[in-house]
C-alpha positions as CSV (number, residue, x, y, z in Angstrom):
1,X,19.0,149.3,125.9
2,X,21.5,146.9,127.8
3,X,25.1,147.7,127.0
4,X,26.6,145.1,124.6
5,X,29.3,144.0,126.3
6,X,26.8,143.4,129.5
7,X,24.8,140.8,127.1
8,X,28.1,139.1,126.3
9,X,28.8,138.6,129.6
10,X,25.2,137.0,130.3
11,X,25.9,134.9,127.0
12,X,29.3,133.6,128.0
13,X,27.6,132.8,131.4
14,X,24.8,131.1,130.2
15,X,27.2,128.9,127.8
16,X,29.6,128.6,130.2
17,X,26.8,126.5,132.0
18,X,25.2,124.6,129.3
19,X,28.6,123.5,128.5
20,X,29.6,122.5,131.9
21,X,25.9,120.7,132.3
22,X,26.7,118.6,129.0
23,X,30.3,117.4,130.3
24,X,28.3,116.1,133.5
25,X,26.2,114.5,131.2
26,X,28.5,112.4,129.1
27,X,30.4,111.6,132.5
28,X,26.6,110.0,133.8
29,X,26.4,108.2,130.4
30,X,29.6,107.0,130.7
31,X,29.4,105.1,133.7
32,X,25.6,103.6,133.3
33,X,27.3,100.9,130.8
34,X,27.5,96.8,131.5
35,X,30.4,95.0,129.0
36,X,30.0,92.0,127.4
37,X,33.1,90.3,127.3
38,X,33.5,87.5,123.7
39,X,36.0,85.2,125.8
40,X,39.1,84.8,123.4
41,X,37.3,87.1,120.9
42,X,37.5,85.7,117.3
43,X,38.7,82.1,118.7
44,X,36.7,81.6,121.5
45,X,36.8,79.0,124.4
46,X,39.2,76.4,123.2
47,X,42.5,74.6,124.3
48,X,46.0,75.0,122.4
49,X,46.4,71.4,121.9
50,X,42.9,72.6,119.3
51,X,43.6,76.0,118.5
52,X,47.2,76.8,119.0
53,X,47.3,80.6,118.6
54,X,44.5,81.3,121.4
55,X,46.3,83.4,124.5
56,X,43.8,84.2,127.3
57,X,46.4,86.5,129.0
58,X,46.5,88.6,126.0
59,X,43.4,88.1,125.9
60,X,42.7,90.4,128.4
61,X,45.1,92.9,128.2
62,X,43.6,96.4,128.8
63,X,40.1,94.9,129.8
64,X,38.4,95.6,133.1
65,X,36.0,94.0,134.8
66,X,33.2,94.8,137.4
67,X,29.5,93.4,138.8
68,X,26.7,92.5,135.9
69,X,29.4,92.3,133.5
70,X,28.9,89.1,131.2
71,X,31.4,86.8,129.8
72,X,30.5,85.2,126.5
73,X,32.2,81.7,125.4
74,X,31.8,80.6,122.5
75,X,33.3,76.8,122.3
76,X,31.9,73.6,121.2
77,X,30.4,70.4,123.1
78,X,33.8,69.0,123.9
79,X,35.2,71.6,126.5
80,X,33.3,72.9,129.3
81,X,32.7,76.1,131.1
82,X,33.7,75.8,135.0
83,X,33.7,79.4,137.1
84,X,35.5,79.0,140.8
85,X,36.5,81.4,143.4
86,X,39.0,79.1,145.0
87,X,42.4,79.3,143.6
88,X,43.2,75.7,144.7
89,X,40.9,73.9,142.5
90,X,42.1,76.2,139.5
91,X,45.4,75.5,140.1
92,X,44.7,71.7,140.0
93,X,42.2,71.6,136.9
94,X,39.8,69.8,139.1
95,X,36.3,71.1,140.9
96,X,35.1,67.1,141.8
97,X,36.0,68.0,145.6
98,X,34.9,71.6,145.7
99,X,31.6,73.2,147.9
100,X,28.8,74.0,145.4
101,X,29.6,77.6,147.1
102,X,32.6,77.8,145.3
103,X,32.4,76.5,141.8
104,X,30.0,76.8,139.4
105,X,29.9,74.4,136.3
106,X,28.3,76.5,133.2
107,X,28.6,74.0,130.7
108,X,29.7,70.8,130.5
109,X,31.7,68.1,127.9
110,X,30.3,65.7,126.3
111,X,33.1,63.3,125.7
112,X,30.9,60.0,123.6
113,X,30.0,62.8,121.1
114,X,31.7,62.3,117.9
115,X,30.5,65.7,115.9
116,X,30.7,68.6,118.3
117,X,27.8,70.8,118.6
118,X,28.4,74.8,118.9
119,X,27.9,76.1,122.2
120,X,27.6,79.2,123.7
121,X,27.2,80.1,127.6
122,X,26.8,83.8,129.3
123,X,27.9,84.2,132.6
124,X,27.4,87.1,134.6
125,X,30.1,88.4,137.1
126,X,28.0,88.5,140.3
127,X,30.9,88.1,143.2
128,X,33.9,91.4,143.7
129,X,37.5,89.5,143.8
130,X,39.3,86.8,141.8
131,X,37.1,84.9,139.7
132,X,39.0,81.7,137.9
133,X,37.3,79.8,134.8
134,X,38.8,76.5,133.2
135,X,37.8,73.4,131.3
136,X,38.2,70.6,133.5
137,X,37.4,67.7,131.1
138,X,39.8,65.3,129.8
139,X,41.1,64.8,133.4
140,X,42.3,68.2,133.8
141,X,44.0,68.3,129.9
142,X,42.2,71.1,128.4
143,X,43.1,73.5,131.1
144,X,46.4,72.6,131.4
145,X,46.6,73.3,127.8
146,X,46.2,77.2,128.2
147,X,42.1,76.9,128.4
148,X,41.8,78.7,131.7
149,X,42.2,82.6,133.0
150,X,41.8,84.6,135.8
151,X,39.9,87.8,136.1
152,X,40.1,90.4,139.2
153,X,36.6,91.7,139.4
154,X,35.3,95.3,141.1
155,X,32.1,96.6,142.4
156,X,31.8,99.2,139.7
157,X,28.4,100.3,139.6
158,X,27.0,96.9,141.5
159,X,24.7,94.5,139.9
160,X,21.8,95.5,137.6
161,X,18.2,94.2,138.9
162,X,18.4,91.5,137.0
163,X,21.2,90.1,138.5
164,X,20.5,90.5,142.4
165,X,20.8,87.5,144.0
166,X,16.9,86.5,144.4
167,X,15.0,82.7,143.2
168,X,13.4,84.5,140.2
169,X,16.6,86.2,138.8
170,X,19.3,84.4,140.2
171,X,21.8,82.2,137.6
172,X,20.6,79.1,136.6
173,X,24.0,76.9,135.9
174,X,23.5,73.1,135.2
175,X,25.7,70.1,136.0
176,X,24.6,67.6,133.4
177,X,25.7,63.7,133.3
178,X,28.5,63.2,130.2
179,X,26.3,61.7,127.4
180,X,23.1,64.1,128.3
181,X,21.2,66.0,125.8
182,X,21.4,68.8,127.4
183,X,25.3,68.7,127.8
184,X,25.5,71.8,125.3
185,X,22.8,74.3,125.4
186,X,22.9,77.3,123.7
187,X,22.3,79.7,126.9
188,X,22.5,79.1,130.2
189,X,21.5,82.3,131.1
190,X,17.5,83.1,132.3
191,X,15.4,84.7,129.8
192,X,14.2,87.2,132.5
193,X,17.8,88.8,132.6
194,X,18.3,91.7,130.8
195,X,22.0,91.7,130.4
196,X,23.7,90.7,127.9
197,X,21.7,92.2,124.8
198,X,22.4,91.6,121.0
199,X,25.6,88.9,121.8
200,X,27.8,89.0,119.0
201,X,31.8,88.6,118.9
202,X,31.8,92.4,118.2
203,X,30.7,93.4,121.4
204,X,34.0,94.1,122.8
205,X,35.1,96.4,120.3
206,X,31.7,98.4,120.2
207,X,32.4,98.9,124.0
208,X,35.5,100.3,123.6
209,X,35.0,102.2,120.2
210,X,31.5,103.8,122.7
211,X,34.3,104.5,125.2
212,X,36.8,106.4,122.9
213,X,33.7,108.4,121.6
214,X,32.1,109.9,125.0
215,X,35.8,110.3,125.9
216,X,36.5,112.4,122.6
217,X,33.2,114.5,123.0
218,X,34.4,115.4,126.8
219,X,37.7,116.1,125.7
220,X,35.7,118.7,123.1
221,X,32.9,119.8,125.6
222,X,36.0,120.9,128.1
223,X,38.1,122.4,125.6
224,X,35.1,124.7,124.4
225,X,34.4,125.4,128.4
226,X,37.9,126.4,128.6
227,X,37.6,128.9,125.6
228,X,34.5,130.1,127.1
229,X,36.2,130.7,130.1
230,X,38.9,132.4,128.6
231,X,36.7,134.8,126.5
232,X,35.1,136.1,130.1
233,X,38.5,137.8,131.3
């Protein structure tokens, strides 16, 4: 018969290595995630001259950002959605003079419309660096009302599939004509893409509350490892 405290030893080994193989695996789980970001959260994509309280810098406070994350705004027919690279035309509130390879227009105002119409527009971070996003309508008046931010992006993981930069699963942005129908649409995002998933003005804090859990149950998993450990000497 094998002396006891021989199978102990074999037991605290084989634990020892179960546990350490389930703290690998909530560190793989960890990292697999994309965000979705509710610009604004609960306010949305407005100005203050609307919406007085809304603070985009606190706004983003303790949020980071990297490739194949989305940004959701959530606004209304009368501000737009304009996504630039070049600091310059952030700084004036204006993309008329830009390169199409520098600035994007999501959405777009519709200023003859006398009952806004909800809108809301996905846009996937698909370039590393400084990405800036404003309303330029109203000559420049939204934005220089507070409705603009910067965000520093990172390579993270890199983009998901459905975001490499190919004709079928590229971004689709528009640049429709003030007065057009199709000034608001609801998405502006390809169907094909499978990020982002079940949008809803909670998604922020189920990213973080998903965060605080894997972190908690590595926290637990190491702690029980060390214990283990302990038991062996």
């Amino acid at each position: 018969m094998e002396p006891a405290a021989s199978y102990n030893n074999k037991f605290h080994h084989h634990f020892s290595l179960l546990l350490f193989l389930a703290v690998i695996s909530c560190f793989g789980s960890s990292v697999g995630a994309y965000t979705n970001y509710t610009v604004g959260g609960s306010l949305g994509w407005y100005d203050k001259l609307l919406k007085p309280t809304v603070d985009y810098q606190k706004w983003l406070v303790g949020k980071n950002f990297s490739l194949g994350d989305f940004l959701i705004f959530n606004s209304d027919s009368n501000h737009s959605v304009i996504q630039t690279y070049n600091f310059n035309t952030y700084k004036r509130c204006d993309y008329n003079n830009d390169q199409d390879n520098d600035t994007t227009q999501w959405s777009g105002a519709d200023p003859s419309s006398t009952t806004p119409q909800p809108v809301t527009v996905s846009v996937p971070l698909v370039k590393v660096g400084m990405n800036y996003f404003f309303s330029s309508d109203y000559d420049g008046e939204q934005c220089k009302n507070g409705q603009r931010f910067k965000v520093n992006v990172t390579y993270g993981q890199g983009l998901p599939p459905s975001l490499l930069d190919s004709p079928d699963s590229s971004p689709a942005p528009i640049s429709p004509e003030s007065g057009d129908s199709e000034s608001a649409p609801d998405t502006l995002v390809p169907s094909n893409f499978n990020n982002p998933k079940d949008i809803d003005q909670t998604d922020d804090v189920k990213s973080i509350a998903t965060v605080v859990t894997e972190n908690a149950l590595i926290g637990v998993l190491l702690m029980l490892l060390g214990i283990n450990l302990l038991g062996l000497n």
